[in-house]
C-alpha positions in Angstrom: -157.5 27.3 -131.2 -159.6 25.8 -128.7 -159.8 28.3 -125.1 -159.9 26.4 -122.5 -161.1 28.7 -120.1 -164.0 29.2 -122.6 -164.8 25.7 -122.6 -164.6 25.6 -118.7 -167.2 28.2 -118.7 -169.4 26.9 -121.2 -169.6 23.6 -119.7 -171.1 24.7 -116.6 -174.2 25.5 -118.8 -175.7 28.2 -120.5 -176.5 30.3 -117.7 -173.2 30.8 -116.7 -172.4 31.0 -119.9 -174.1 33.8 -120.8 -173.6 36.0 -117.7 -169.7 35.6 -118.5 -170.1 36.7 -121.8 -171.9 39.2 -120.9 -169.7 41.1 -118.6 -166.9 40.1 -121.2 -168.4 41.3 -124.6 -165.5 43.5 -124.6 -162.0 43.8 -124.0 -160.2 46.8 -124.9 -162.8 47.6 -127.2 -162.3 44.2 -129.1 -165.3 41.3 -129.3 -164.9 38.5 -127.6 -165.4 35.7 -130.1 -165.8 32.6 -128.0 -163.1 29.9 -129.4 -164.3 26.3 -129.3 -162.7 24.6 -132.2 -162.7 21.4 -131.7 -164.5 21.3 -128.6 -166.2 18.3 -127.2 -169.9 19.7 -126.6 -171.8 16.9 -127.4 -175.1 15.8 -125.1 -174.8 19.1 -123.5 -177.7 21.7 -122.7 -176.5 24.9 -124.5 -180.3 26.0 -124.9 -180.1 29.7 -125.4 -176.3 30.1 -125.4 -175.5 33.1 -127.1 -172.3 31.5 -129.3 -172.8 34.5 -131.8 -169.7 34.5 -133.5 -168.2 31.4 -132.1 -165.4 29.5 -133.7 -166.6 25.7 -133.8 -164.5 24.4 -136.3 -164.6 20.7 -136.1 -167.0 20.9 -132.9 -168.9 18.2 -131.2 -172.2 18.6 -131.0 -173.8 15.4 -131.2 -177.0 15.4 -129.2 -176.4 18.7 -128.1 -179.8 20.7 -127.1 -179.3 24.2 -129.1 -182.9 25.3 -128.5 -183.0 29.0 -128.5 -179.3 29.3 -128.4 -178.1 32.4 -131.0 -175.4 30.7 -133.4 -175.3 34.0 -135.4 -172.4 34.7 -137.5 -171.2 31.4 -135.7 -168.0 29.2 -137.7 -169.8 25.3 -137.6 -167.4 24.1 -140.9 -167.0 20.3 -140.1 -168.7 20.4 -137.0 -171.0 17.3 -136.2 -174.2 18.2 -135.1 -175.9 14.6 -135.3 -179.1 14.4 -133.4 -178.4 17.9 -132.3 -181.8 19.8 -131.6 -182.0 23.6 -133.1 -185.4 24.1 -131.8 -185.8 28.1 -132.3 -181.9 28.6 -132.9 -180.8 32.2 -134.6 -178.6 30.8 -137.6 -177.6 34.3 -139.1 -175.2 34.1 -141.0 -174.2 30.9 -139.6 -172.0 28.7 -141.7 -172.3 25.1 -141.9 -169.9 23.8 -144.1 -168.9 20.1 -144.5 -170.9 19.8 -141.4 -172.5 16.4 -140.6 -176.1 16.4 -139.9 -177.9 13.0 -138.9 -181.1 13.5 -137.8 -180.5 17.1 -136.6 -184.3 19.0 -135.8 -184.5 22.6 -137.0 -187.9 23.4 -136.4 -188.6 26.7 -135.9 -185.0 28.2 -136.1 -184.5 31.7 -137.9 -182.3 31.5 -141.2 -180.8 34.4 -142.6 -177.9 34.6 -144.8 -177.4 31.2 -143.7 -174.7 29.3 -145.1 -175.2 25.1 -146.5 -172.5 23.9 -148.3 -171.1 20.4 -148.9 -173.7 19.1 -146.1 -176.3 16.6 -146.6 -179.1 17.1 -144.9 -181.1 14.5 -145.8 -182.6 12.9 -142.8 -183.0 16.7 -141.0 -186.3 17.1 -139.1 -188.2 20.3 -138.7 -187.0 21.8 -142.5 -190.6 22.6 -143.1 -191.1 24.9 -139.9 -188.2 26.8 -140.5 -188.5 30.4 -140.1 -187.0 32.0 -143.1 -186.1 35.5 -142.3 -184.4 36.3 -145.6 -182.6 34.1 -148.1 -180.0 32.0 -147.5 -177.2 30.2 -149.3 -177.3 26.4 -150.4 -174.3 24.6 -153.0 -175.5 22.1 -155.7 -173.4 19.8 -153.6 -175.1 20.4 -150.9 -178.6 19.3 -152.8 -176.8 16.3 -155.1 -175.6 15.1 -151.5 -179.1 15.1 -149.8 -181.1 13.6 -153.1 -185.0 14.0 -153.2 -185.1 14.3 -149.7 -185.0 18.2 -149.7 -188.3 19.8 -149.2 -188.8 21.8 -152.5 -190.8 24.1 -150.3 -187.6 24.6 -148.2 -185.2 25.3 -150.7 -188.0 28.0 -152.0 -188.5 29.9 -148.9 -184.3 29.2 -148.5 -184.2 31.4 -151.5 -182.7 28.4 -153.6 -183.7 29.3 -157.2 -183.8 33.1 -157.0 -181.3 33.7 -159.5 -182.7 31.0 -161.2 -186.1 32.4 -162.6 -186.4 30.4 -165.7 -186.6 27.3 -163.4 -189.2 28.9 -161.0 -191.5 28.4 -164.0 -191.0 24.5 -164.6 -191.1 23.8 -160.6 
């Protein structure tokens, strides 16, 4: 459920963003997990947000300057992050799921754990210059969706075929 005072917050910009999650981290010894589901965030500058562990179920996003921003451990299932630049973004354990990407950049972003499923990501920039900081988690839906338009190198050093050995040898 979306908060509004969150959303209030965050729509001021990242700054002020950040310095009230900082003197919020906790409450009663509970995280703060920022709730944006559903928000409307789209064409805003959220570069180095920290959103780690934000619920953006079904967010916005479209055009939506992420560089920097950490979207560790963040929810993005059904989010839209068309033309959404990722430029350096932490995407730990991040889960895109069903999440529309058209013409997204994610150069230089750090994937770990990373979650890709049911997402085409067929006209994403900057798949190349990903920073791969451990293997990550990719559907065959995922790949049927975005055709021959995946990088093989990407879905190498996305860690891909690594329970797949026998087809390491025929790539």
């Amino acid at each position: 459920m979306l908060d509004k005072e969150q959303l209030r917050i965050l729509l001021m910009g990242s700054d002020e963003w950040n310095t009230w999650r900082a003197g919020e981290k906790y409450l009663s010894g509970i995280a703060v997990t920022p709730e944006l589901e559903k928000a409307h965030l789209n064409n805003l500058d959220l570069s180095h947000a920290d959103l780690s562990g934000a619920n953006l179920l079904l967010a916005d996003l479209r055009g939506a300057d992420l560089r920097g921003a950490d979207l560790s451990q963040a929810n993005l299932r059904g989010a839209d992050l068309s033309k959404a630049y990722l430029g350096g973004a932490v995407l730990h354990e991040t889960v895109f799921e069903l999440t529309t990407f058209r013409e997204t950049d994610f150069s230089y972003c750090k994937m770990q754990s990373t979650v890709l499923f049911n997402c085409d990501i067929r006209d994403c920039r900057g798949l190349l210059e990903v920073d791969h900081e451990g293997p990550s988690y990719i559907n065959k839906e995922t790949i049927r969706k975005s055709a021959d338009f995946i990088p093989l190198r990407f879905l190498l050093e996305l860690g891909a075929f690594d329970n797949l050995p026998s087809c390491k040898k025929n790539i």
